[in-house]
C-alpha positions as CSV (number, residue, x, y, z in Angstrom):
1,X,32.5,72.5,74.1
2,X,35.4,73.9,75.0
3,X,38.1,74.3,78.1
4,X,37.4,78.3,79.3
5,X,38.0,78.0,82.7
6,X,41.4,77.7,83.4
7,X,43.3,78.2,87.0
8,X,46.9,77.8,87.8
9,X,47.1,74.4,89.6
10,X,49.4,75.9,92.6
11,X,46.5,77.4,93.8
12,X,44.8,74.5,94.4
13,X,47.0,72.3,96.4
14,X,47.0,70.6,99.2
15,X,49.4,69.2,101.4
16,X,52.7,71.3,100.1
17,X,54.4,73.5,102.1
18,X,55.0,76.0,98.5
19,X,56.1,75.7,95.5
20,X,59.4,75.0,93.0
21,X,59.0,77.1,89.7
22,X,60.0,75.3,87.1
23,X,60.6,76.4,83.3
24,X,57.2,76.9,80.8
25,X,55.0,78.0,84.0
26,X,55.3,74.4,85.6
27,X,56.0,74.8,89.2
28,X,56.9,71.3,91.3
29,X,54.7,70.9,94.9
30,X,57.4,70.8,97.9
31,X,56.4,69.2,101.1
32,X,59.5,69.8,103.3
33,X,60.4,73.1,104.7
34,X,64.2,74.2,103.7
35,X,65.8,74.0,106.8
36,X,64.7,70.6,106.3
37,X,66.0,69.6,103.4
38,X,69.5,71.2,104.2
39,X,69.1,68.5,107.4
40,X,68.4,65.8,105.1
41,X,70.8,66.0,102.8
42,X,73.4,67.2,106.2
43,X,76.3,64.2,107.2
44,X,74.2,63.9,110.3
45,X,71.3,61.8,107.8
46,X,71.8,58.2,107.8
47,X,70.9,58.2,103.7
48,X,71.6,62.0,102.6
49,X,71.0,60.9,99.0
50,X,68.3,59.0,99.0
51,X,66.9,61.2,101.9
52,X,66.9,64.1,99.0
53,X,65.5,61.8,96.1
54,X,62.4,60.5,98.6
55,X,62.3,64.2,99.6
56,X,61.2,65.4,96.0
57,X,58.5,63.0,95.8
58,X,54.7,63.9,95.8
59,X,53.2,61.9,98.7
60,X,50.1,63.3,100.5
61,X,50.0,66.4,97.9
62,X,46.6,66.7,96.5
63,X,44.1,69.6,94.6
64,X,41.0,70.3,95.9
65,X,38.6,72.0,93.9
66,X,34.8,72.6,93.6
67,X,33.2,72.8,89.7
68,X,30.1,73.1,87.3
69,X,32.5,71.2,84.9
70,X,31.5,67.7,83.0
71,X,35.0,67.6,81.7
72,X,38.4,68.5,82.9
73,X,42.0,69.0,82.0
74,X,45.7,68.7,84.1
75,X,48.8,69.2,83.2
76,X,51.4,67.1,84.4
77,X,54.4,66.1,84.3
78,X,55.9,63.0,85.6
79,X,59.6,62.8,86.5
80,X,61.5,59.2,86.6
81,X,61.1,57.4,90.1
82,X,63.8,57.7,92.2
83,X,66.1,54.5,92.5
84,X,64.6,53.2,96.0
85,X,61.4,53.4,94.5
86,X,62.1,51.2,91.6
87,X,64.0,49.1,94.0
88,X,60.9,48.2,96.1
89,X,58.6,48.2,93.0
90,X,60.7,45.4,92.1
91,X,60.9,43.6,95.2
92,X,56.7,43.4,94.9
93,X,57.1,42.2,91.3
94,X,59.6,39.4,92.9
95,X,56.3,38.5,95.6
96,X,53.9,36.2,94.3
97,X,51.2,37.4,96.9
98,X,51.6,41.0,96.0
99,X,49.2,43.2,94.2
100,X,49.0,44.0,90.4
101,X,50.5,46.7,88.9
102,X,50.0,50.1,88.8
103,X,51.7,51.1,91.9
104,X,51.4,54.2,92.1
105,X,49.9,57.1,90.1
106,X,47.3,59.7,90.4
107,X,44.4,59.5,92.4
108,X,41.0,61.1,91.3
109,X,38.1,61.2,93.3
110,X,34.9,62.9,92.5
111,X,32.6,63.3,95.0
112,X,32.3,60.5,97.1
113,X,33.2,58.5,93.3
114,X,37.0,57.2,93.2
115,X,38.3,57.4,89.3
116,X,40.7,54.2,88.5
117,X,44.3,54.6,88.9
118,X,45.2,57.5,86.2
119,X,48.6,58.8,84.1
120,X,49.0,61.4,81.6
121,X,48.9,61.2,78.1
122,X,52.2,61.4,76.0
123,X,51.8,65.4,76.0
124,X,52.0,65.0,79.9
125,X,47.6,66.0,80.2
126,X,45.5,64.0,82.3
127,X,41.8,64.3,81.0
128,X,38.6,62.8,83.1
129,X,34.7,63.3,82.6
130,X,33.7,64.3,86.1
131,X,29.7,63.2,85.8
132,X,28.9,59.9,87.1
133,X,27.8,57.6,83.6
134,X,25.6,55.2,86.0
135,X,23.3,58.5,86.9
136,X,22.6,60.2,83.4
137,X,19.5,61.1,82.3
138,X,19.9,58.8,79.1
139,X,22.7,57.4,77.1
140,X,24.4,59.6,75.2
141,X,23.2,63.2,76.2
142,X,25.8,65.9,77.2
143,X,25.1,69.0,79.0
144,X,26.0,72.3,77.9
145,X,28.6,74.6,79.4
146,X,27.3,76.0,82.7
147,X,24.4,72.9,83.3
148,X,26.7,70.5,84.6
149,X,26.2,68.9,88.3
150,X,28.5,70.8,91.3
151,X,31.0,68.5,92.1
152,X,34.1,68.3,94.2
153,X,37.4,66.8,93.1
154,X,40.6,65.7,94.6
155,X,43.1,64.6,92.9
156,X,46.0,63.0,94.4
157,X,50.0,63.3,92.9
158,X,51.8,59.8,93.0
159,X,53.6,59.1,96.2
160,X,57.0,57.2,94.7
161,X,58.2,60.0,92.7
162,X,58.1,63.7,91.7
163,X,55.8,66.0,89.4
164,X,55.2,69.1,88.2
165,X,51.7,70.8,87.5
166,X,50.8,73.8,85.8
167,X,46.8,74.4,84.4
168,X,43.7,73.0,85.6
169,X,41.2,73.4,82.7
170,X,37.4,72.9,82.6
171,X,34.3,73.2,80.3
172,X,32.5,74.4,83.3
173,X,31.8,78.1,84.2
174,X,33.3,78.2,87.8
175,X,36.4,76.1,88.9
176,X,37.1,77.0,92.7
177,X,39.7,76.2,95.1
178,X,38.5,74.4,98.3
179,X,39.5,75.9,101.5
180,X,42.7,74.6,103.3
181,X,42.1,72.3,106.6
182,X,43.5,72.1,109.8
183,X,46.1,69.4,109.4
184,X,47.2,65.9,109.7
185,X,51.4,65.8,110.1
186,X,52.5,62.5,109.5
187,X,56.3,61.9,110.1
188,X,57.7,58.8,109.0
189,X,59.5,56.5,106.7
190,X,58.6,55.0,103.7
191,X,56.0,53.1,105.1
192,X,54.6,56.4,105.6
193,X,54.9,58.0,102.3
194,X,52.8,54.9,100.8
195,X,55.4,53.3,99.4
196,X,53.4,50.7,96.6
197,X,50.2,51.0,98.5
198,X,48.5,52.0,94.8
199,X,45.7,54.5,94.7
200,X,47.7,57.6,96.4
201,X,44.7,58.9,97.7
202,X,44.4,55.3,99.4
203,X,47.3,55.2,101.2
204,X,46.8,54.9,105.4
205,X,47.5,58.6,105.7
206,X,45.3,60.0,103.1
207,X,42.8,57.3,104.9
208,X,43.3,58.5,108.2
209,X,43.0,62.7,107.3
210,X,39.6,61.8,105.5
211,X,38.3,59.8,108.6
212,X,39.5,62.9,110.7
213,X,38.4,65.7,108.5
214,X,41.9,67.0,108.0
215,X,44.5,68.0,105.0
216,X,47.2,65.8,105.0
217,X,51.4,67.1,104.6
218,X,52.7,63.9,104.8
219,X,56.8,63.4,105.2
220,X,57.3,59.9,105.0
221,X,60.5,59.2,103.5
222,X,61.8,56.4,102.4
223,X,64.9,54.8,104.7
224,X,64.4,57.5,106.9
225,X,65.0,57.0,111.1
226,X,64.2,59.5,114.0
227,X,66.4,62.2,112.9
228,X,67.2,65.3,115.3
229,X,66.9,68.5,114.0
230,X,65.2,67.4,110.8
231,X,62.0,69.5,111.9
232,X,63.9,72.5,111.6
233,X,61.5,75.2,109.8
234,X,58.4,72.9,110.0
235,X,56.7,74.6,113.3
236,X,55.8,77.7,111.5
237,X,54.6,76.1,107.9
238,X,52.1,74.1,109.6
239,X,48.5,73.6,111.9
240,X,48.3,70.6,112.6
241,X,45.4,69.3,114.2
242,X,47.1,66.3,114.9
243,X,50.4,64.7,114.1
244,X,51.4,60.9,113.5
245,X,55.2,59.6,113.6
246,X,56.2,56.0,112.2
247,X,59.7,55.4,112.8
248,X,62.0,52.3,113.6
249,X,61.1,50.1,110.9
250,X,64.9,50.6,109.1
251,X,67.4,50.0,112.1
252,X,66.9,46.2,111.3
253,X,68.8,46.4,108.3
254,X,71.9,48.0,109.3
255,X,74.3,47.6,112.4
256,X,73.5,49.9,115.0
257,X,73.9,50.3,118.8
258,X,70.9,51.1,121.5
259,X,73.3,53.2,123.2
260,X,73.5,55.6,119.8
261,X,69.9,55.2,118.9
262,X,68.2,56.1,122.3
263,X,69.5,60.1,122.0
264,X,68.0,60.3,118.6
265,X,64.6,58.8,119.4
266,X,64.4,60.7,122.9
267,X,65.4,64.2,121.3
268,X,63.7,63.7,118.3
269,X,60.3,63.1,120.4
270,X,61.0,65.9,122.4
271,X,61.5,68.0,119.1
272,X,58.0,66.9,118.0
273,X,56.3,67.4,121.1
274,X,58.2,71.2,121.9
275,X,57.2,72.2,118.4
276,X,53.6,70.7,118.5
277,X,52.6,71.3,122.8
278,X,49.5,71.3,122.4
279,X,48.5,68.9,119.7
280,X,47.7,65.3,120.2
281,X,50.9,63.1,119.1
282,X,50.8,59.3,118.1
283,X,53.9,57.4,117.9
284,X,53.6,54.1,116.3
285,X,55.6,51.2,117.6
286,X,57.1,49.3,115.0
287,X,54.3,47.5,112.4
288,X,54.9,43.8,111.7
289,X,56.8,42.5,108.8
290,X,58.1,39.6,107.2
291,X,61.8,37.7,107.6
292,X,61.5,36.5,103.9
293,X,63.0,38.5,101.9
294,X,65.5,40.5,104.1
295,X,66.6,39.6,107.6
296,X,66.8,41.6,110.4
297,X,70.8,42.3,110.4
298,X,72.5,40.6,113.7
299,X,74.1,43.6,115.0
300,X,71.0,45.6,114.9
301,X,69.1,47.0,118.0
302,X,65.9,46.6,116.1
303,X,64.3,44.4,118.9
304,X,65.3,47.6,121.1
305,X,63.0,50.4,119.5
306,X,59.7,49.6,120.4
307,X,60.6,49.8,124.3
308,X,62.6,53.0,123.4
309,X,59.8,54.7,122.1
310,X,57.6,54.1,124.8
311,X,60.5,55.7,127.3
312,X,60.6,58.2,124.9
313,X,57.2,58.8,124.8
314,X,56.7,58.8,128.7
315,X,57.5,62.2,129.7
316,X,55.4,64.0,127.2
317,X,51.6,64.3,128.3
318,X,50.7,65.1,124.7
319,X,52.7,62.1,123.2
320,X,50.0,58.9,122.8
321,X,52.4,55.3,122.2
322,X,50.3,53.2,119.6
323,X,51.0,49.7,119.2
324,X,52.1,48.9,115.6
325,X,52.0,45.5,115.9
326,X,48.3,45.7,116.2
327,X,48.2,47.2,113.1
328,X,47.8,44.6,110.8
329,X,46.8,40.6,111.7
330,X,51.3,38.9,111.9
331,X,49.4,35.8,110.9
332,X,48.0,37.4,107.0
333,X,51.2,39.4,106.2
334,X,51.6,37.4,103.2
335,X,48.6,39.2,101.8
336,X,48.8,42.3,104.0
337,X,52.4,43.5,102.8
338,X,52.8,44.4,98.6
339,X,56.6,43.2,98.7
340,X,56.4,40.3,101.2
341,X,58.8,42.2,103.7
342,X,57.9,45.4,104.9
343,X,55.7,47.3,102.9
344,X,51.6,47.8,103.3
345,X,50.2,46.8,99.8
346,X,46.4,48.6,99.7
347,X,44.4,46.1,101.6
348,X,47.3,46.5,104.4
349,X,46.9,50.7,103.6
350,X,43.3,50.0,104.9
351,X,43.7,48.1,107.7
352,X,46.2,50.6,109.3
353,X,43.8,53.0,108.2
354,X,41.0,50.8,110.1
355,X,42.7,50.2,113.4
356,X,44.4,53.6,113.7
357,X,41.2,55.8,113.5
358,X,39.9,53.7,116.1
359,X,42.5,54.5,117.9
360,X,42.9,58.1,117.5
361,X,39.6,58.3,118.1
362,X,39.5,56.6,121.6
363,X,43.0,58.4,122.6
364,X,42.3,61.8,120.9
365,X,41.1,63.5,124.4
366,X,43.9,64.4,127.0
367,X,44.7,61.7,129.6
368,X,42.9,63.6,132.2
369,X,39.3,63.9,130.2
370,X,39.2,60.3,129.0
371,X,40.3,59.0,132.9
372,X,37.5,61.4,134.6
373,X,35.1,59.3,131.5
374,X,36.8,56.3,132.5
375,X,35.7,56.8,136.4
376,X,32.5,57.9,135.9
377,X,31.5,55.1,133.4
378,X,33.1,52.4,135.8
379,X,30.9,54.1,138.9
380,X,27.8,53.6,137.4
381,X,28.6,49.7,137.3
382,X,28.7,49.8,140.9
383,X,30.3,46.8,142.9
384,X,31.1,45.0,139.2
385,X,33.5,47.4,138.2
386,X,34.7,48.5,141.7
387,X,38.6,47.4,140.9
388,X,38.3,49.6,138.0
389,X,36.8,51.9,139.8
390,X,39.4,52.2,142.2
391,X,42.2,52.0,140.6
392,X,40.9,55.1,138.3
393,X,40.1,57.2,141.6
394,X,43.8,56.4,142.4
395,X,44.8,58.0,139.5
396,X,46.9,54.6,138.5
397,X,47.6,53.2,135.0
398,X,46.9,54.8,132.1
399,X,43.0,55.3,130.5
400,X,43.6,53.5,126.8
401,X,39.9,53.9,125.9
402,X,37.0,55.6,127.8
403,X,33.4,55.2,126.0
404,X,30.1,53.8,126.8
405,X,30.8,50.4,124.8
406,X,34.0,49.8,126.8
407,X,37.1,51.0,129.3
408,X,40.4,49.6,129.4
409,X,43.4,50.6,131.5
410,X,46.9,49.9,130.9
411,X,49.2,49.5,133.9
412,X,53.1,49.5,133.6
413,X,54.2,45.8,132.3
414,X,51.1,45.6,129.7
415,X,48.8,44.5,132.4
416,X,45.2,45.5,131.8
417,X,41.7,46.2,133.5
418,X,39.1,46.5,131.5
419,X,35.3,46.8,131.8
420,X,32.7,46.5,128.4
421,X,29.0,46.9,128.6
422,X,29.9,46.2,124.7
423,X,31.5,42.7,123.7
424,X,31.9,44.2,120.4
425,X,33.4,47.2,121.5
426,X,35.8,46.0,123.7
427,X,37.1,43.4,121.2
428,X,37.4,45.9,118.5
429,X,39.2,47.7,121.1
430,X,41.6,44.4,121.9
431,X,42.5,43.8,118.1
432,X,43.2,47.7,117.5
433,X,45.3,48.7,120.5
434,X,46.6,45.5,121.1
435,X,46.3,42.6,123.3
436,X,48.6,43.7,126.0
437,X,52.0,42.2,126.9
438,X,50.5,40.9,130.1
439,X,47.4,39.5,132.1
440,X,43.7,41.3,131.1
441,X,41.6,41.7,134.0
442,X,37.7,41.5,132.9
443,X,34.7,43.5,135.6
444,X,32.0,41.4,133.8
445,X,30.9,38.0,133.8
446,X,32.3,34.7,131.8
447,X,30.4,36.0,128.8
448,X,32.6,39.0,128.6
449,X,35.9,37.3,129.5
450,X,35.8,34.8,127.0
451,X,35.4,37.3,124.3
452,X,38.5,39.1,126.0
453,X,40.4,35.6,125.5
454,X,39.4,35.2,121.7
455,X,40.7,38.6,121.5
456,X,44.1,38.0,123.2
457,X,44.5,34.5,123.0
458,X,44.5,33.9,126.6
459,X,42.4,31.8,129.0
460,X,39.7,32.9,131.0
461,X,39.6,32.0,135.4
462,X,37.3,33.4,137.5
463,X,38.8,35.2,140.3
464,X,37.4,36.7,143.9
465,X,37.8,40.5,144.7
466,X,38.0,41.1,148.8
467,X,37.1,44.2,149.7
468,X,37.8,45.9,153.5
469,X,34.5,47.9,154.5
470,X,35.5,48.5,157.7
471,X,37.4,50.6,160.1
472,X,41.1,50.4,160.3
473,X,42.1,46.9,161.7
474,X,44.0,46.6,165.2
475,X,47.6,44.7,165.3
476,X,47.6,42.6,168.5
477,X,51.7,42.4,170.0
478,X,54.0,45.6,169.1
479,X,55.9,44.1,165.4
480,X,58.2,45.3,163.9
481,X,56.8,46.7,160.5
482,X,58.7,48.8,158.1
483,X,58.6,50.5,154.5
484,X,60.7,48.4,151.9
485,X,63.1,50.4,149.6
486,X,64.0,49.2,146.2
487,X,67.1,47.4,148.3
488,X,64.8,44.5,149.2
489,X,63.8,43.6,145.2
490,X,66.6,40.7,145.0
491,X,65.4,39.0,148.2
492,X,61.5,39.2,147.9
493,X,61.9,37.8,144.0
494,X,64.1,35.1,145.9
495,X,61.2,34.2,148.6
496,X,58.2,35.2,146.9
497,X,56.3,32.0,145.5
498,X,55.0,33.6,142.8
499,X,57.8,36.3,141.5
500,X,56.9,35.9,137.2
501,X,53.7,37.7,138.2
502,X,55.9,40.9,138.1
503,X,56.6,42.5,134.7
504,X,60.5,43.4,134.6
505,X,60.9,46.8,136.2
506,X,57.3,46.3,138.0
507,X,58.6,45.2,141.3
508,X,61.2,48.2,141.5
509,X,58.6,50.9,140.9
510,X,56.7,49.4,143.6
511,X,59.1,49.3,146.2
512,X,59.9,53.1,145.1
513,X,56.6,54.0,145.3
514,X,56.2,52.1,148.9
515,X,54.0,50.0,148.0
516,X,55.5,47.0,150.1
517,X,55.7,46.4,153.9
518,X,58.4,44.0,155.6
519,X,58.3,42.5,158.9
520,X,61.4,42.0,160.9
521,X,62.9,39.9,163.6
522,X,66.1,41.1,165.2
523,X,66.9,43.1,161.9
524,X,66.2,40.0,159.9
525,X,63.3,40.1,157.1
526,X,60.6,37.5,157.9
527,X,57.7,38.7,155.8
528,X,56.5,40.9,153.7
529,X,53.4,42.2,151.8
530,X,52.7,44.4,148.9
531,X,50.5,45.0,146.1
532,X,50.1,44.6,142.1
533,X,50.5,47.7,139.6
534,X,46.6,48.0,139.7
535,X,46.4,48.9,143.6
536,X,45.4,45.4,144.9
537,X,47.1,44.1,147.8
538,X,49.0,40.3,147.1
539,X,52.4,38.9,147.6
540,X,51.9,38.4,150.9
541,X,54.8,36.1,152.1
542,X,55.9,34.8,155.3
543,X,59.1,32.8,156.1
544,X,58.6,29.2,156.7
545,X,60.7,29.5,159.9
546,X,58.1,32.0,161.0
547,X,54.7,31.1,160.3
548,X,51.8,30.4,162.6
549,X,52.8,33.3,164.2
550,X,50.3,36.0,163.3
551,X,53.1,37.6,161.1
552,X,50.6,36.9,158.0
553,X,47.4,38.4,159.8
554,X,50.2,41.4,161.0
555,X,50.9,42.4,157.9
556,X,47.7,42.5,156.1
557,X,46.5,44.3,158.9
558,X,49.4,46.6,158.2
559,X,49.1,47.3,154.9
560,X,45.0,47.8,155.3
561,X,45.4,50.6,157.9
562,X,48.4,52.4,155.6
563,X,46.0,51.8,152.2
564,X,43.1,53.4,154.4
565,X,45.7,56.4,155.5
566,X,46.1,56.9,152.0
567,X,42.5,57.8,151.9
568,X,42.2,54.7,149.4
569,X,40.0,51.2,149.9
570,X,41.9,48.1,150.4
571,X,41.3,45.3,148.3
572,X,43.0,41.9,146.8
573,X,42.4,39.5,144.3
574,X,41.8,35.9,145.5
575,X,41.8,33.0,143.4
576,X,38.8,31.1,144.5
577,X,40.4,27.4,145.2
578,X,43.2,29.6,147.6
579,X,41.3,28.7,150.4
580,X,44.0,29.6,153.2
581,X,43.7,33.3,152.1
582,X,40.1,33.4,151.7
583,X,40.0,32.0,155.2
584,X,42.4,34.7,156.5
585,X,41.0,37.8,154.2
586,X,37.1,36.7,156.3
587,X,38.7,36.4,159.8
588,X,40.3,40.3,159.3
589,X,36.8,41.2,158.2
590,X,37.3,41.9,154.6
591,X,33.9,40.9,152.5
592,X,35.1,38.4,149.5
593,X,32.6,38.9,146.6
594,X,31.6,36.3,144.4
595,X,34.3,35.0,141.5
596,X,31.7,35.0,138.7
597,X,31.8,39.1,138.1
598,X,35.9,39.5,138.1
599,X,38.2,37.5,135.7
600,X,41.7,36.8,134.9
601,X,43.0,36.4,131.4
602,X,46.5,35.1,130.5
């Protein structure tokens, strides 16, 4: 039987932004728009020259096509991997944990039927037989031209170096191009591109556009930082449904200054998030990696980046932070990464793949749908969720995941509420956005909270929620109770008993946002009282010189009838062997509700 159907190949990719004719009717796939690549090769790209060789390469650039065929034909052509390729190819060979060779090549899937690892022959054809052998109707038989099963077939072009195509040719009688997709933009370095993750078409990125129903253009590029203006040209080439940027893994192996490295990640957000408005953006935070094999230099600012990108991140309301670090399990990065330093081998490739559709799928709606979710989930808990409840009506923290299995809430500082009618849920939720850099606050009972401690390595202690029903309170005695400005911070960390239960930076916002009253004595500050990043009162503090005096009952009282001008519900978390407080909170009239429904993790 022979090969009658035969399309051009450049009309059935994937993933490139056009096309390089080359001699003999090969053309090469390009997936970087010019104005990019005269950036990346500019004096203003950390690598120009590698930044061109990585540029060249084939990563995320697929065909697609539907066919009749039982056997088809490819032509390409493979050039020589670039040097950095061959450099971290090496490194893996040097790694006794890392995978087997190949490392790269093409991809071929068929169907819902992945093809092993492929390369051409020695006259640069790839050849594959596209009917499944475990399904024939007996050993041996063929079809004839024109009886063969419809299939459809991607086929994926190596990720760690350049190729050319040309001809596509079948035995079939139809050999059509699928449809281009909306599309996945991933930004990034060479953990991006797919650096010796294997099967191309396995890679996190290809991974993450199947899960999402997308076309992937994928520029990762190895060495690569946040580089400004190296998006120029891009905005017009591409749809994107969605867009993914992994940056900051290569500032630890060169000197660099925080000072010089905060424009570039700021402006180079901004360029994302101008260019793409309306698209959902996630910005991974730096993935875990290994010290082995190549320290972090000591005059780098790599420790800096992750908190850079979230302060880059902030201002943009389509910009979602992901934690990288929850990417893959630190403690199996011996297994997880193919050159035991940086670099996701293909069981790393799928749990990035894993944890990051989980969390694109929780984050894909705008903050505002998934909080008015978030809300009306926690309502229909009732009084077990009611400081979740409330501190969603507030409009406070930010809604990490809103769904029926679980909510969590993220205030500044890493501190957490979170609510799961689904244990399962809510810990898959824990190991894929991360634990949190601070305490986890659990509406559920001990059940619940000790599943949140597996999941963050913390300790579970149950903790009573007051709540004031009432009318505003009275304040017996004229006292003199002001607002406290951000001048006070030094002197309530110096009196406050309990000053490491504020995040760095937590206290300040709250004394900016008023949060705290002080009460005076002849111009002299002799108490004060405030409340946490989640809306609950606390740090309620009076002078030794000055208690017994009704200052403490003065200023709760104060700060209940200011929360209920606010048009808010006063509340406070109480632990339950505090019995002074719990004394004080039930004198004022505030109800204390039993410990067993409200946790603390840490």
């Amino acid at each position: 039987m022979g090969l009658d159907i035969c399309v051009r190949a450049a009309e059935l990719l994937h993933g490139a932004l056009d096309t390089s004719p080359q001699p003999g009717g090969w053309v090469r796939p390009v997936r970087f728009a010019p104005e990019q690549l005269r950036a990346l090769g500019s004096v203003r790209a950390w690598h120009p020259g590698v930044f061109r060789q990585m540029a060249a390469c084939t990563a995320g650039v697929s065909l697609e096509f539907e066919t009749d065929a039982t056997r088809v034909e490819l032509d390409l052509r493979l050039d020589e991997p670039p040097r950095s390729s061959r450099s971290v190819i090496a490194d893996v060979e040097r790694h006794a944990g890392g995978p087997k060779p190949p490392y790269d090549g093409v991809g071929i899937e068929i169907d819902d039927r992945r093809l092993p690892l492929a390369l051409p022959d020695e006259k640069n054809v790839l050849t594959w037989l596209l009917d499944d052998p475990s399904v024939a109707p007996e050993p041996g038989l063929q079809r004839l031209p024109g009886m063969g099963v419809p299939h459809r077939v991607r086929v994926w072009l190596p990720c760690l170096t350049s190729c050319s195509v040309r001809e596509v040719r079948s035995d079939g009688t139809y050999l059509t191009p699928v449809a281009a997709r909306e599309q996945l933009l991933v930004l990034g370095d060479s953990i991006a591109q797919g650096f010796v993750g294997g099967d191309p078409g396995l890679t996190w990125p290809a991974r993450l556009a199947d899960h999402l129903g997308l076309d992937l253009v994928n520029q990762g590029l190895g060495a690569q930082v946040f580089q400004v203006g190296s998006l120029a040209g891009l905005a017009g080439r591409v749809r994107p449904a969605a867009v993914v940027v992994e940056f900051g893994a290569n500032y630890r192996f060169e000197p660099c200054l925080e000072s010089r490295v905060w424009p570039e990640i700021r402006t180079y957000l901004y360029e994302v998030a101008e260019a793409f408005p309306e698209v959902p953006v996630w910005v991974l935070t730096r993935l875990p990696h290994a010290e082995d094999v190549y320290e972090t230099h000591p005059r780098s600012c790599a420790d800096a980046i992750d908190g850079l990108i979230r302060r880059a991140a902030a201002p943009h309301a389509n910009v979602r932070v992901v934690d990288g670090s929850a990417l893959l399990d630190a403690g199996e990065l011996d297994a997880l990464l193919a050159d035991g330093s940086d670099h996701p081998g293909p069981e790393g490739q799928r749990m990035i793949a894993e944890r990051l559709a989980f969390v694109t799928d929780a984050t894909a709606a705008s903050p505002e749908a998934r909080r008015a979710l978030a809300l009306r989930l926690a309502q229909k808990e009732g009084e077990l969720a009611f400081p979740l409840t409330e501190c969603l009506r507030r409009g406070l923290g930010t809604v990490l995941l809103a769904s029926k299995g679980a909510v969590v809430v993220e205030f500044p500082g890493g501190h957490r509420v979170a609510m799961g009618p689904s244990r399962s849920t809510l810990r898959r939720a824990l190991t894929c956005l991360g634990p949190g850099s601070g305490v986890t606050m659990v509406c559920g009972d001990r059940v619940l909270a000790r599943e949140v401690a597996r999941a963050t390595d913390g300790y579970p202690r149950a903790c009573n929620v007051v709540v004031w029903t009432g009318d505003a309170p009275g304040v017996r005695g004229q006292r003199d109770i002001r607002v406290l400005t951000p001048a006070y911070a030094d002197l309530i960390r110096e009196r406050y008993d309990h000053a490491e239960y504020f995040t760095p930076g937590e206290l300040e916002d709250l004394l900016e946002a008023g949060a705290f009253l002080g009460g005076f004595e002849q111009g002299r500050l002799v108490g004060f009282v405030g409340e946490h990043a989640e809306g609950c009162m606390g740090a309620l503090q009076v002078s030794v010189d000055h208690r017994r005096e009704g200052w403490g009952t003065a200023l709760a009282a104060a700060k209940v009838a200011r929360t209920l001008e606010e048009g808010n519900v006063p509340w406070a978390e109480v632990w339950p062997d505090n019995e002074a407080s719990l004394a004080l909170e039930r004198a004022m009239g505030f109800e204390v509700r039993p410990a067993e429904n409200f946790w603390v993790v840490a």
